[in-house]
C-alpha positions, 0 to 999 in steps of 0.5 A: 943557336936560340939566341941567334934565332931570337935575335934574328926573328927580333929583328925581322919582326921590327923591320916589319912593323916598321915598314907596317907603320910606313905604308900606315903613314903613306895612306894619310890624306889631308883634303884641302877645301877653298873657300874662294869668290872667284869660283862657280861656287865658294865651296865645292858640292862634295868631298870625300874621306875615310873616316879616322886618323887617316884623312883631314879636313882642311877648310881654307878661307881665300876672301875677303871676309869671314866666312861662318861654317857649322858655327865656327868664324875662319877669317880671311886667310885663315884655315881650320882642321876637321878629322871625322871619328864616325862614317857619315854624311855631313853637310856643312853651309857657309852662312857668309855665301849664299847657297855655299854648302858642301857635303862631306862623305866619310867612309869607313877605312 
């Protein structure tokens, strides 16, 4: 009879960090920001994350030309990733278009 408890707690037990592990994935985000001349603004005032694995940062350059943010080159087409470990606000200039920032505001989870 221990044997069969073990076994059946074993199991609720696994299915509970399984279904623990899901919702854990379900809650990822990944925030896509355009860098895009056609727009008002090349890049959006503000974006907002949770801080950790659990929210990225995609910077997608969509012009013609390079763009140059916080000191990293995105070519034209390309994208870079940016996950945050600590809560802040950080603020973030194209140096390509004039009066592109944006401010990235991460919240602790």
């Amino acid at each position: 009879m221990k044997r069969l408890t073990l076994l059946i707690f074993s199991i609720m037990a696994l299915c509970g960090a399984g279904y623990a592990g899901w919702q854990w994935y379900d809650l990822q985000r990944t925030v896509v920001v355009v860098i895009n001349d056609d727009a008002p603004r090349a890049l959006p005032e503000s974006v907002e994350l949770i801080r950790g694995v659990r929210d990225t940062l995609v910077i997608r350059n969509e012009t013609d030309t390079t763009a140059l943010i916080a000191g990293r080159s995105i070519a034209p087409g390309q994208e870079v990733r940016q996950r945050f470990l600590s809560a802040g606000t950080y603020t973030f200039a194209c140096t390509t278009h004039q009066g592109a920032d944006i401010a990235v505001v991460v919240r602790d989870p």
